[in-house]
py3Dmol code that shows the C-alpha trace and the ligand (Angstrom):
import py3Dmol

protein = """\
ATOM      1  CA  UNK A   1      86.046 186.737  88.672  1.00  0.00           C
ATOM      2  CA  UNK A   2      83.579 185.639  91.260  1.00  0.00           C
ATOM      3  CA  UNK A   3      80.758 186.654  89.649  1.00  0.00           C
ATOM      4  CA  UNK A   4      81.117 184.432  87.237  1.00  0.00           C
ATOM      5  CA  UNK A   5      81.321 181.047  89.392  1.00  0.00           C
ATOM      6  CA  UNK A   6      84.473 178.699  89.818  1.00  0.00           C
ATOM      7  CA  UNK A   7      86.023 177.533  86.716  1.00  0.00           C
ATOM      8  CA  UNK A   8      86.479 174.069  86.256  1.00  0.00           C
ATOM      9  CA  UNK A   9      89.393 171.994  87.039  1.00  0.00           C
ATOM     10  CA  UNK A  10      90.520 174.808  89.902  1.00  0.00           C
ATOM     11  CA  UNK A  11      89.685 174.830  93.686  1.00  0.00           C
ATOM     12  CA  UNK A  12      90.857 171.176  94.614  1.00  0.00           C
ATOM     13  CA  UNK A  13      89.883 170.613  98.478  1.00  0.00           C
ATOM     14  CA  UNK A  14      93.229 168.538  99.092  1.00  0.00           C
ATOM     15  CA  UNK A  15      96.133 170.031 101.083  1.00  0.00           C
ATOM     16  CA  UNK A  16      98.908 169.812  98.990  1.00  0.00           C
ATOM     17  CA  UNK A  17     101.538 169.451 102.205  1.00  0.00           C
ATOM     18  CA  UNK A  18     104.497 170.642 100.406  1.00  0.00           C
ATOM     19  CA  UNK A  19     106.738 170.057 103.359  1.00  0.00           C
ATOM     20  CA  UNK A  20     105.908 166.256 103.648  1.00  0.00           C
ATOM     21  CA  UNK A  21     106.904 165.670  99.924  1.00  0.00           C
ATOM     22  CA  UNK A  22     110.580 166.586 100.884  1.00  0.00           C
ATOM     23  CA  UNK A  23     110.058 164.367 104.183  1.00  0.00           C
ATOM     24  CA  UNK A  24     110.824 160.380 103.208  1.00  0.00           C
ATOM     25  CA  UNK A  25     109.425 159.655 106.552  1.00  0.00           C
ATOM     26  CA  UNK A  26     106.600 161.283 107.006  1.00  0.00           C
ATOM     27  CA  UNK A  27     105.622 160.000 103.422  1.00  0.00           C
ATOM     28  CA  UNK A  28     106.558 156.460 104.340  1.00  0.00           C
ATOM     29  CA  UNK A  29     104.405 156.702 107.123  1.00  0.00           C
ATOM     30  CA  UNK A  30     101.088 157.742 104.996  1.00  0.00           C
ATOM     31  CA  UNK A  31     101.491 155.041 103.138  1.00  0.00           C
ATOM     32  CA  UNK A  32      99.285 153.434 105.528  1.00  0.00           C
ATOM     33  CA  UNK A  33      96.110 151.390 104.891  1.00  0.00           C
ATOM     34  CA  UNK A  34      93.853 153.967 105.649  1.00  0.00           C
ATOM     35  CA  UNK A  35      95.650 155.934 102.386  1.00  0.00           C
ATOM     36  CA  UNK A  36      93.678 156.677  99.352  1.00  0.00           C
ATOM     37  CA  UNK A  37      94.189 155.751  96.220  1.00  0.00           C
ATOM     38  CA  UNK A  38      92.951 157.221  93.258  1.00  0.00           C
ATOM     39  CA  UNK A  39      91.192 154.820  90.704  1.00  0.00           C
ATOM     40  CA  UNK A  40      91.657 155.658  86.966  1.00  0.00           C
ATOM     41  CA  UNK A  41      91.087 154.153  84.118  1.00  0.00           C
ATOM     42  CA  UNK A  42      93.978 154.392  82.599  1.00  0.00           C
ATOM     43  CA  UNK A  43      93.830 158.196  82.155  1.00  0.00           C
ATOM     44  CA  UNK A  44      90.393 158.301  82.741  1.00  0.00           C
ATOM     45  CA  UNK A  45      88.800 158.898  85.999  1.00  0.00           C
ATOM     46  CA  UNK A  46      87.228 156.169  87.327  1.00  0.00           C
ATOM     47  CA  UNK A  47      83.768 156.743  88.900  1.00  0.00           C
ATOM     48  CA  UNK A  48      81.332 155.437  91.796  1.00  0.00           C
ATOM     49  CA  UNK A  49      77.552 154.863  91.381  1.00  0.00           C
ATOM     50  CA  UNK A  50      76.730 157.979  92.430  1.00  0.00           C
ATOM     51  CA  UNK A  51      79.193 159.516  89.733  1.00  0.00           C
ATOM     52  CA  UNK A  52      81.764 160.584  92.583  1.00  0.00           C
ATOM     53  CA  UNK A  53      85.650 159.812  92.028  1.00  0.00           C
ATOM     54  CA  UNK A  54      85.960 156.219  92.457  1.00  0.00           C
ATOM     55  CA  UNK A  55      88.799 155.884  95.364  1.00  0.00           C
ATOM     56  CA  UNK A  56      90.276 152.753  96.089  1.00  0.00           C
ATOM     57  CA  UNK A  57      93.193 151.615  99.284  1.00  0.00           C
ATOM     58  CA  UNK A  58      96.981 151.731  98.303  1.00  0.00           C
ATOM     59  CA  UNK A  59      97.220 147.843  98.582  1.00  0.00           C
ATOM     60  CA  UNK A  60      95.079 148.203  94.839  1.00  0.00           C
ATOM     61  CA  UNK A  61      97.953 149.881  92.944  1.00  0.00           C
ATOM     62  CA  UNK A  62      99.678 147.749  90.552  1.00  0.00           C
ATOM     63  CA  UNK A  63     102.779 145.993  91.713  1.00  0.00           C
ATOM     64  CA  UNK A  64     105.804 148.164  90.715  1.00  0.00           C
ATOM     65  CA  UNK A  65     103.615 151.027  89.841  1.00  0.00           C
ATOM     66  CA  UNK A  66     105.173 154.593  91.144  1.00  0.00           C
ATOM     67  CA  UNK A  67     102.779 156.366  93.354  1.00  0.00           C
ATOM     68  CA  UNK A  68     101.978 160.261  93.487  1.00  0.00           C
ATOM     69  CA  UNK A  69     101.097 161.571  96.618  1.00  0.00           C
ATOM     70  CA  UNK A  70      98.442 163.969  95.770  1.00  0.00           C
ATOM     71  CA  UNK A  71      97.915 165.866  99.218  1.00  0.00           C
ATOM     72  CA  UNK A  72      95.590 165.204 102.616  1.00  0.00           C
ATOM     73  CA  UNK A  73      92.165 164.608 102.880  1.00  0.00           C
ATOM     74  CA  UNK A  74      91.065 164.486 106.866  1.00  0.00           C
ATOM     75  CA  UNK A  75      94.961 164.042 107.584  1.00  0.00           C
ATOM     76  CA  UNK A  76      95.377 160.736 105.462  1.00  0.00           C
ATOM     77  CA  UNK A  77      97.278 160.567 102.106  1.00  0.00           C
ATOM     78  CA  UNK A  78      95.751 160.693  98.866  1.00  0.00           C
ATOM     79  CA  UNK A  79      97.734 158.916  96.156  1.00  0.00           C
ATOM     80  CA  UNK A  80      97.124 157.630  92.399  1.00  0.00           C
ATOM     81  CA  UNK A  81      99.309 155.671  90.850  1.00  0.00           C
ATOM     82  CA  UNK A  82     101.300 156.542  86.951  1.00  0.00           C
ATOM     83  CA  UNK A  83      99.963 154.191  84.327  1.00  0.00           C
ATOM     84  CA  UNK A  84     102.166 152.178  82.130  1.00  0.00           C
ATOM     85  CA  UNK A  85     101.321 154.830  78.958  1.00  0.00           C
ATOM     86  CA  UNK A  86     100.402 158.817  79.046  1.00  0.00           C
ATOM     87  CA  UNK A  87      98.891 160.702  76.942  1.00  0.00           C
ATOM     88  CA  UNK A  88     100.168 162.243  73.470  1.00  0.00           C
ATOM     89  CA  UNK A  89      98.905 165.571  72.561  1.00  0.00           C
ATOM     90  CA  UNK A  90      94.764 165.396  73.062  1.00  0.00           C
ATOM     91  CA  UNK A  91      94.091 165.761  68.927  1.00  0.00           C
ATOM     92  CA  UNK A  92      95.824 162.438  68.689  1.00  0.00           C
ATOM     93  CA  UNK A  93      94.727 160.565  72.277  1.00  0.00           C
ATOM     94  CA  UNK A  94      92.796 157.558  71.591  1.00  0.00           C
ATOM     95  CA  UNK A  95      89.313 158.654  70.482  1.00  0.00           C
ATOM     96  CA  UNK A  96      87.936 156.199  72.691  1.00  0.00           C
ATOM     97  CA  UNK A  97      89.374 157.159  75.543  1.00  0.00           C
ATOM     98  CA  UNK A  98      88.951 160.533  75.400  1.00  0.00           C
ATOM     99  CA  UNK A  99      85.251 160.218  75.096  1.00  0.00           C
ATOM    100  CA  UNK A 100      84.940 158.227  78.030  1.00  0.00           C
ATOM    101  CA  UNK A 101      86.818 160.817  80.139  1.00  0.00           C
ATOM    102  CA  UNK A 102      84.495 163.670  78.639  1.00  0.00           C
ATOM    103  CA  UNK A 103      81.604 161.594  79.273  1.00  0.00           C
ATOM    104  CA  UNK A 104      83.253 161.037  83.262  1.00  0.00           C
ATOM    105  CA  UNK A 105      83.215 164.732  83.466  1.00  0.00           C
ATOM    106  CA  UNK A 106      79.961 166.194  82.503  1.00  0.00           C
ATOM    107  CA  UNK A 107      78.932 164.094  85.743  1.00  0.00           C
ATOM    108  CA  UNK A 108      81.512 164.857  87.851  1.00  0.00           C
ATOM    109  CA  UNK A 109      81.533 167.678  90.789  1.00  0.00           C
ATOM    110  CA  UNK A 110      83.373 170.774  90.858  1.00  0.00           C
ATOM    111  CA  UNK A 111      85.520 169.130  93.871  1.00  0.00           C
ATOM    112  CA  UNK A 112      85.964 166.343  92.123  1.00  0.00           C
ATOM    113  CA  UNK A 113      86.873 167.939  88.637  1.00  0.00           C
ATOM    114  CA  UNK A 114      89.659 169.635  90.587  1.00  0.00           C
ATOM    115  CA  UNK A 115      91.201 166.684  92.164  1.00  0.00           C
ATOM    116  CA  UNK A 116      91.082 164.821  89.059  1.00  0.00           C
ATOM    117  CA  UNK A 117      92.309 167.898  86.757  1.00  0.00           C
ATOM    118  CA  UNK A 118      95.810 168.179  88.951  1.00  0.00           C
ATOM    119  CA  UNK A 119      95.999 164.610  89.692  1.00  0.00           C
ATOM    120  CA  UNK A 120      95.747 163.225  85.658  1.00  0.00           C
ATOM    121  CA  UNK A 121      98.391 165.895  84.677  1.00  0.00           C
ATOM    122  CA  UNK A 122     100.643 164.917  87.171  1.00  0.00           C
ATOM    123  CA  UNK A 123     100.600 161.123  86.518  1.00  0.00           C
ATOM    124  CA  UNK A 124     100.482 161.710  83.006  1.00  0.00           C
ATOM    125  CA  UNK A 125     103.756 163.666  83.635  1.00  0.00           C
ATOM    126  CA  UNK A 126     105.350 161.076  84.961  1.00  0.00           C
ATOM    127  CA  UNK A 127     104.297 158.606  82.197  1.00  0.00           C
ATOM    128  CA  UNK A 128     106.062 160.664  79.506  1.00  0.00           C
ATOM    129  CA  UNK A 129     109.153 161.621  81.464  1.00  0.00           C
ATOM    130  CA  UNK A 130     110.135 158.313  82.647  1.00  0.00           C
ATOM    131  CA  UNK A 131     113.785 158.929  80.437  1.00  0.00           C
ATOM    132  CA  UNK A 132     115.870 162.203  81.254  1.00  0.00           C
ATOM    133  CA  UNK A 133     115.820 164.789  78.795  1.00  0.00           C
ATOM    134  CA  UNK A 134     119.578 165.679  79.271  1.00  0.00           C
ATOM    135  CA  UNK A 135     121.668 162.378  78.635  1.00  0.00           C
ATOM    136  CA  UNK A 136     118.828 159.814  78.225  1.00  0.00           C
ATOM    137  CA  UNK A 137     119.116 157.770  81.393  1.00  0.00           C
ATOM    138  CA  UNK A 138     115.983 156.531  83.154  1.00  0.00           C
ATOM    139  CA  UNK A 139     114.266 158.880  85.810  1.00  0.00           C
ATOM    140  CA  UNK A 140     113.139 158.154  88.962  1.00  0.00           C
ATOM    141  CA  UNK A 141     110.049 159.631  90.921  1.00  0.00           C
ATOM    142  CA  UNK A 142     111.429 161.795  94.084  1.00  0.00           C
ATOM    143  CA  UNK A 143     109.506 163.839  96.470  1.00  0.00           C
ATOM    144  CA  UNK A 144     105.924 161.945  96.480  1.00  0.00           C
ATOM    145  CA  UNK A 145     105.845 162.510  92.936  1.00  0.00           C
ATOM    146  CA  UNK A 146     106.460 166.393  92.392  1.00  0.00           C
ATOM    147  CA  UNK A 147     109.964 165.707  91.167  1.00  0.00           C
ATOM    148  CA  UNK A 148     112.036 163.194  88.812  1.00  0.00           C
ATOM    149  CA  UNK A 149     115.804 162.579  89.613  1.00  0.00           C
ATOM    150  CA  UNK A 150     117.850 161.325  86.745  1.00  0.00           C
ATOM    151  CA  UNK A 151     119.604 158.162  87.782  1.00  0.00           C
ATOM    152  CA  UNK A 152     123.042 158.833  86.164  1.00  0.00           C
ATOM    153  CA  UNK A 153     125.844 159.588  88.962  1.00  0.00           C
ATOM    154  CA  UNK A 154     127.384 161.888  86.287  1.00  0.00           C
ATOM    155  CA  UNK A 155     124.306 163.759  85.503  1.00  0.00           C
ATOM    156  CA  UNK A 156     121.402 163.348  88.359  1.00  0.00           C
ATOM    157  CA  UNK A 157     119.403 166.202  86.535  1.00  0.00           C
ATOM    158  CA  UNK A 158     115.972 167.300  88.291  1.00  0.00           C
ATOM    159  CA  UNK A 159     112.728 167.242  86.262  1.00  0.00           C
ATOM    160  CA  UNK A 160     110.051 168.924  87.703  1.00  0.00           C
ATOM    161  CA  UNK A 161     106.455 168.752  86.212  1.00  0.00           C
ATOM    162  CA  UNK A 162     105.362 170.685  83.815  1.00  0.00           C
ATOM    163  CA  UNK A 163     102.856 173.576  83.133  1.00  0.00           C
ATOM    164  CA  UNK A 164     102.334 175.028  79.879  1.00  0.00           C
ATOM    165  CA  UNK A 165     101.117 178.614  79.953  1.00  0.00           C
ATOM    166  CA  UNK A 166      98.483 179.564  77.113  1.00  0.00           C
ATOM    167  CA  UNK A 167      96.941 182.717  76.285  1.00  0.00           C
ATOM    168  CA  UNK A 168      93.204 183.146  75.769  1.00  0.00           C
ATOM    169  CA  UNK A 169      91.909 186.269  74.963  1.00  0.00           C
ATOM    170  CA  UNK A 170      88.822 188.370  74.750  1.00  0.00           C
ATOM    171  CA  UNK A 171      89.473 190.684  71.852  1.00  0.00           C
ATOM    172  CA  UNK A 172      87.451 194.061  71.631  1.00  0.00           C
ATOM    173  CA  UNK A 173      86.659 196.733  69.107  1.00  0.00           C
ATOM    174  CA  UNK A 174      83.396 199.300  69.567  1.00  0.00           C
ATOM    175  CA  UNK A 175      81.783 196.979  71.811  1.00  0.00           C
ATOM    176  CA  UNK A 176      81.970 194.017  69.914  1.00  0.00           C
ATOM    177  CA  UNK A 177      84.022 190.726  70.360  1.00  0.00           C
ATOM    178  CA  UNK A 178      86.141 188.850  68.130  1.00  0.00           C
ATOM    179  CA  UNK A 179      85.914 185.066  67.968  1.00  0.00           C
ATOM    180  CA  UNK A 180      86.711 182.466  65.686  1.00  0.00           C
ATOM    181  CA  UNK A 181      86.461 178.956  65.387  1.00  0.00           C
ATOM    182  CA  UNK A 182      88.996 176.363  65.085  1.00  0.00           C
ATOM    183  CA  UNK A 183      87.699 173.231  62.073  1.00  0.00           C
ATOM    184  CA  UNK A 184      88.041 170.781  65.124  1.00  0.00           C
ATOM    185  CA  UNK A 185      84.837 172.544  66.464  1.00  0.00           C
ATOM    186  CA  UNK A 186      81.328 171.825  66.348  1.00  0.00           C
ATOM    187  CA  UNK A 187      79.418 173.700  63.661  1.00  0.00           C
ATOM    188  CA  UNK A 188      78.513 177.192  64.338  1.00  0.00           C
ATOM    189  CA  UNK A 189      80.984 176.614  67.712  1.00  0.00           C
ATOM    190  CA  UNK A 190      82.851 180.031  68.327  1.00  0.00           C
ATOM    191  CA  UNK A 191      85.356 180.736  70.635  1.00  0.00           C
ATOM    192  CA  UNK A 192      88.131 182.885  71.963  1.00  0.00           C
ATOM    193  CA  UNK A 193      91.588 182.782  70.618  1.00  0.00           C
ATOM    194  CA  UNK A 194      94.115 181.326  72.077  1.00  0.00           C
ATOM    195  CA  UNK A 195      97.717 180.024  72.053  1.00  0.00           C
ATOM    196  CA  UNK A 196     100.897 179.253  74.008  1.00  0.00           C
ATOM    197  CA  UNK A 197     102.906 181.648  75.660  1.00  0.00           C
ATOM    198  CA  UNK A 198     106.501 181.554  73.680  1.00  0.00           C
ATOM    199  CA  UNK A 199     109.986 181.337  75.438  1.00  0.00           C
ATOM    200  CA  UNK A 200     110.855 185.198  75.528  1.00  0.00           C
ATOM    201  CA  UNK A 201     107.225 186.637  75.918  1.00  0.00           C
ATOM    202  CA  UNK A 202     105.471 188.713  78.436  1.00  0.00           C
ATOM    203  CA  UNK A 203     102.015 187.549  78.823  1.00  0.00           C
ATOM    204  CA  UNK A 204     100.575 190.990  77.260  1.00  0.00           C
ATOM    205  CA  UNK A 205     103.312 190.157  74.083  1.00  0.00           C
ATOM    206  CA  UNK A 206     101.897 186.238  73.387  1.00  0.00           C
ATOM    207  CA  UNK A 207      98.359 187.988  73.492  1.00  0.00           C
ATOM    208  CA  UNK A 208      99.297 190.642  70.850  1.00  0.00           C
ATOM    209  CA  UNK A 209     101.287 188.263  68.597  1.00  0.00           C
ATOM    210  CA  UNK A 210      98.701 185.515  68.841  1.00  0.00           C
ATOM    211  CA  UNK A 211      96.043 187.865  68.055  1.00  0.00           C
ATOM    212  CA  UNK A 212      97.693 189.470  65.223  1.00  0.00           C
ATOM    213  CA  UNK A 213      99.000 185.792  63.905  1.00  0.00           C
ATOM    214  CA  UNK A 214      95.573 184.384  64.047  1.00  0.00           C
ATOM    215  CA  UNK A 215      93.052 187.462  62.781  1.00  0.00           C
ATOM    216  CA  UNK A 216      95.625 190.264  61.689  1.00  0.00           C
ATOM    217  CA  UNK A 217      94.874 192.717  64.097  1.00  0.00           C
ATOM    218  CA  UNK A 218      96.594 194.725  66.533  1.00  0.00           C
ATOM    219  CA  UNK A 219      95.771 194.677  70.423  1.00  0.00           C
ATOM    220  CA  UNK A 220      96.719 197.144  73.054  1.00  0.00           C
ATOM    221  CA  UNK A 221      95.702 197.726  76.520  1.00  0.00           C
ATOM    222  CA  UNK A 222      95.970 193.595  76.904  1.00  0.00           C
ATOM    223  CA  UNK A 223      94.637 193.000  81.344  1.00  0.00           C
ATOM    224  CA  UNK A 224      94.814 189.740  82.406  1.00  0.00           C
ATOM    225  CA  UNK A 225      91.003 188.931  83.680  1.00  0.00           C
ATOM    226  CA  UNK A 226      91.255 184.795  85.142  1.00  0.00           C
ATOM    227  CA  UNK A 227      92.971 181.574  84.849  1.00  0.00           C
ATOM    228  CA  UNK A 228      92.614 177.752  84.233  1.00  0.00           C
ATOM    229  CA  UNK A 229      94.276 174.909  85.095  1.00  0.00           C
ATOM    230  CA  UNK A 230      93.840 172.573  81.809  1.00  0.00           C
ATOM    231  CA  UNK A 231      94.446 168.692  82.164  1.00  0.00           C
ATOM    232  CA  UNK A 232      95.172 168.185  78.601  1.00  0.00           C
ATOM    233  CA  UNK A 233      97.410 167.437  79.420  1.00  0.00           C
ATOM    234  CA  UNK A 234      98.858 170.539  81.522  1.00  0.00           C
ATOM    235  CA  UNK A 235      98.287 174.121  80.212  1.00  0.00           C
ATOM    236  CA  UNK A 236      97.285 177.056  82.242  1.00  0.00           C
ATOM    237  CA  UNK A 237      95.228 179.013  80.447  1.00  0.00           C
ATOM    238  CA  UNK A 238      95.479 182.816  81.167  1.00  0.00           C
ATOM    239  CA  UNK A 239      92.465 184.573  80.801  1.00  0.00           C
ATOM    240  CA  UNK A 240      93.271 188.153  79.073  1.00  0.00           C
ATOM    241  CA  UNK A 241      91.435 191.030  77.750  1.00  0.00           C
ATOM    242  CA  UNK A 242      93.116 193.555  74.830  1.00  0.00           C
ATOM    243  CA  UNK A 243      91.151 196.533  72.953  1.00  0.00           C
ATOM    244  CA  UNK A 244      91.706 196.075  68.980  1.00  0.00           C
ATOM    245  CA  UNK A 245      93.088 199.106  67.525  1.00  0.00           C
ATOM    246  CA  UNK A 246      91.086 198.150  63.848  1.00  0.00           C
ATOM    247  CA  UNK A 247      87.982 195.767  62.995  1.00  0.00           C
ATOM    248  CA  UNK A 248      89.722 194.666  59.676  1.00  0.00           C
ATOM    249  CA  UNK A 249      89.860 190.844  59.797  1.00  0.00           C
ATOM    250  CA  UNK A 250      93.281 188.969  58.034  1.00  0.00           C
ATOM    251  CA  UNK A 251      92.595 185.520  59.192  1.00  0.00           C
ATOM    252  CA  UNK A 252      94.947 182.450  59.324  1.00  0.00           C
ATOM    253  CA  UNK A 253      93.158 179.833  57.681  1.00  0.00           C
ATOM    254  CA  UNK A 254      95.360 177.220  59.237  1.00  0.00           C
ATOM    255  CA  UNK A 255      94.681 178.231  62.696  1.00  0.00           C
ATOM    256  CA  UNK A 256      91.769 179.400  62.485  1.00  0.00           C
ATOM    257  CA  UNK A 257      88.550 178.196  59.921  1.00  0.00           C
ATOM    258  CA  UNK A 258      86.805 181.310  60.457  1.00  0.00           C
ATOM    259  CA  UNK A 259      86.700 184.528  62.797  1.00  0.00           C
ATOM    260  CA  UNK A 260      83.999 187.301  62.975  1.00  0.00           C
ATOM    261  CA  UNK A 261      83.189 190.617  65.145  1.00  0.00           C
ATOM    262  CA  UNK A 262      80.110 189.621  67.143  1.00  0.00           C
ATOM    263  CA  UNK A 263      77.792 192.021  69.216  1.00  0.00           C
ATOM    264  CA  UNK A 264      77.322 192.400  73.011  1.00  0.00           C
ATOM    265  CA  UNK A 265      73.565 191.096  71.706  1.00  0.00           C
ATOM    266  CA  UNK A 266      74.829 188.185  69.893  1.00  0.00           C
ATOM    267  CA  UNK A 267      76.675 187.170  72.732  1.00  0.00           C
ATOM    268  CA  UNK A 268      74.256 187.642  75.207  1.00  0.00           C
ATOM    269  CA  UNK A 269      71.648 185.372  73.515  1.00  0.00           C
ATOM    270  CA  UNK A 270      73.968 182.314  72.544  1.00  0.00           C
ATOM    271  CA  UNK A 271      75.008 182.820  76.187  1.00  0.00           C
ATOM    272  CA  UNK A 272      71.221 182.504  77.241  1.00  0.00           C
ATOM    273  CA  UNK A 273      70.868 179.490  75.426  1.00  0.00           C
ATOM    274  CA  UNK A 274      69.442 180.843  72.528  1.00  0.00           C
ATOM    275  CA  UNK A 275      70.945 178.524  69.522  1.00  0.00           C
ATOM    276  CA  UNK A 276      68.971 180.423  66.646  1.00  0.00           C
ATOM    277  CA  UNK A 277      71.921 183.097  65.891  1.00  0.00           C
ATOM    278  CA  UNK A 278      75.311 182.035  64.196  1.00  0.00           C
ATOM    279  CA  UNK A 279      77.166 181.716  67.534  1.00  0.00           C
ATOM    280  CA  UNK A 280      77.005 178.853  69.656  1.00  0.00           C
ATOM    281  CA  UNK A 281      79.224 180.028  72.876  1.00  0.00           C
ATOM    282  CA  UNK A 282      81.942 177.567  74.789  1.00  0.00           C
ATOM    283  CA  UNK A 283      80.939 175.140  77.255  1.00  0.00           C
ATOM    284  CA  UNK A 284      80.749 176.374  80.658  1.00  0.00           C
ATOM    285  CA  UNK A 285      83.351 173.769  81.644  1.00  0.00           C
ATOM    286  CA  UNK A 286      85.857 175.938  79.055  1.00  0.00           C
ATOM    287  CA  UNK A 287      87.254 179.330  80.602  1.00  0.00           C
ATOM    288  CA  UNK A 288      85.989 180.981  76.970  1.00  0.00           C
ATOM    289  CA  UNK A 289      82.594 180.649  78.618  1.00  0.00           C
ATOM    290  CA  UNK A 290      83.560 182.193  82.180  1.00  0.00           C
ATOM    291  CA  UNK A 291      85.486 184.783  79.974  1.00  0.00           C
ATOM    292  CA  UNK A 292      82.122 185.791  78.461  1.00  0.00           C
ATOM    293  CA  UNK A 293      80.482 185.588  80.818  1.00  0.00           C
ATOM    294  CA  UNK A 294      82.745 188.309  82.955  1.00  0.00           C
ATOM    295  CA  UNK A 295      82.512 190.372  79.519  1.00  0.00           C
ATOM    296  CA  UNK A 296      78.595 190.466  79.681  1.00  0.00           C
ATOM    297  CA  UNK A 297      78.382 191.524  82.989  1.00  0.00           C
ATOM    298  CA  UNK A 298      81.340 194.019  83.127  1.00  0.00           C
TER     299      UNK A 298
END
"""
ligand_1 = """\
1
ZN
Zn 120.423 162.611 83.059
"""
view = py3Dmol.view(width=600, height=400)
view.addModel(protein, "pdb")
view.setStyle({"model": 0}, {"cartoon": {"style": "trace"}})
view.addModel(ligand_1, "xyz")
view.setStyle({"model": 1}, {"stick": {}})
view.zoomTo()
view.show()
């Protein structure tokens, strides 16, 4: 999709290092005072003057706080540390906070986004998984923060972090799109529709059953187009395309508050910036928008 421009959230600069996760020593030994530590507020990025991620040294971490090693920057370790709380799903996060992040990342570079992005689902990870999900004994962090070992001799399960994968689909009939909007939205807000992938389910079967869930209607020729990374707290959205085999509309009303056909002109001018129609489009830090985008100019 690279006509479109880099979605958000993707395209972090850092070398992950894979193999010096596994490697105590070699960890131990970026742990040096040169290392780089990752302010946040809380799980909020924190940010300079100049509205670049604020980076502190590791001697800033809170005492007893685990530490993530995030990857290299210039051959020295990047790290943030897990807060005492994470995140509960975003409808529910602390209004507060969750306006100061959004605020934080209108500002904030691509680069930046990306770093951030990875490194708040990955501490946030750790905040909520700090008991094992198979007998209930604490966790520890293992292998700079891309693993959790349970501590019990007799179970020493391995949690890995999560992702959640999430369909998001551009849904087509004679040239028009379908899009709805969800109540949470702003007014006249429309977007595409979307929803976790199920255990069980091919990528191209969540698309068809979401679809037909949400608006009654059912999809064939479903492509996958592009993906997201989503810090919210750690979906990756898939980016799909389907033809819809009928325009008749049967929508869920608990999903969805409303869903409607709209033309390839519609589209075009919201897109534009045009905010007379009855579409406004995603924000362009959404992969909806990049989604469109790719539609328009396909
Ligand atoms: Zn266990």
């Amino acid at each position: 999709m690279n006509c479109c421009g880099a979605v958000a959230f993707a395209g972090s600069k850092l070398d992950r290092a894979d193999h010096i996760r596994s490697d105590p020593e070699r960890l131990a030994a970026l742990k040096s005072p040169q290392a780089s530590l990752l302010l946040l507020d809380g799980l909020a990025p924190g940010l300079d003057a100049d509205n670049t991620l604020a980076w502190g040294r590791l001697k800033d971490a809170p005492e007893e706080a685990e530490l993530v090693f995030l990857g290299l920057r210039g051959g020295f370790g990047c790290f943030a540390a897990v807060p005492a709380e994470g995140s509960t799903d975003p409808a529910y996060a602390p209004q507060e906070a969750m306006r100061r992040t959004w605020a934080a990342l209108s500002l904030m570079s691509e680069e930046d986004l990306a770093i951030y992005g990875g490194a708040r689902s990955l501490v946030d990870w750790h905040a909520r998984h700090k008991f094992c999900a198979k007998c209930g004994a604490p966790t520890m962090l293992a292998k700079g923060g891309w693993q959790r070992n349970c501590v019990s001799e007799n179970c020493a399960a391995e949690h890995f972090p999560r992702v959640d994968p999430v369909t998001i689909m551009l849904v087509e009939h004679e040239g028009n799109l379908l899009l709805g909007r969800q109540p949470r939205f702003p007014p006249r807000r429309f977007s595409a529709l979307a929803g976790f992938v199920e255990p069980g389910e091919a990528i191209e079967e969540a698309v068809a059953r979401e679809v037909f869930e949400e608006a009654g209607v059912r999809v064939r020729d479903v492509s996958y187009v592009s993906s997201q990374p989503w810090p919210f707290p750690s979906q990756l959205m898939i980016g799909c395309h389907a033809i819809a085999e009928s325009a008749g509309l049967t929508i869920d009303t608990r999903e969805l508050e409303e869903a409607h056909w709209f033309t390839r002109e519609e589209i075009a001018a919201a897109m534009a910036g045009d905010e007379s129609g009855r579409l406004l489009t995603p924000p362009s830090v959404a992969i909806a928008h990049h989604l469109l985008k790719w539609w328009l100019a396909k």
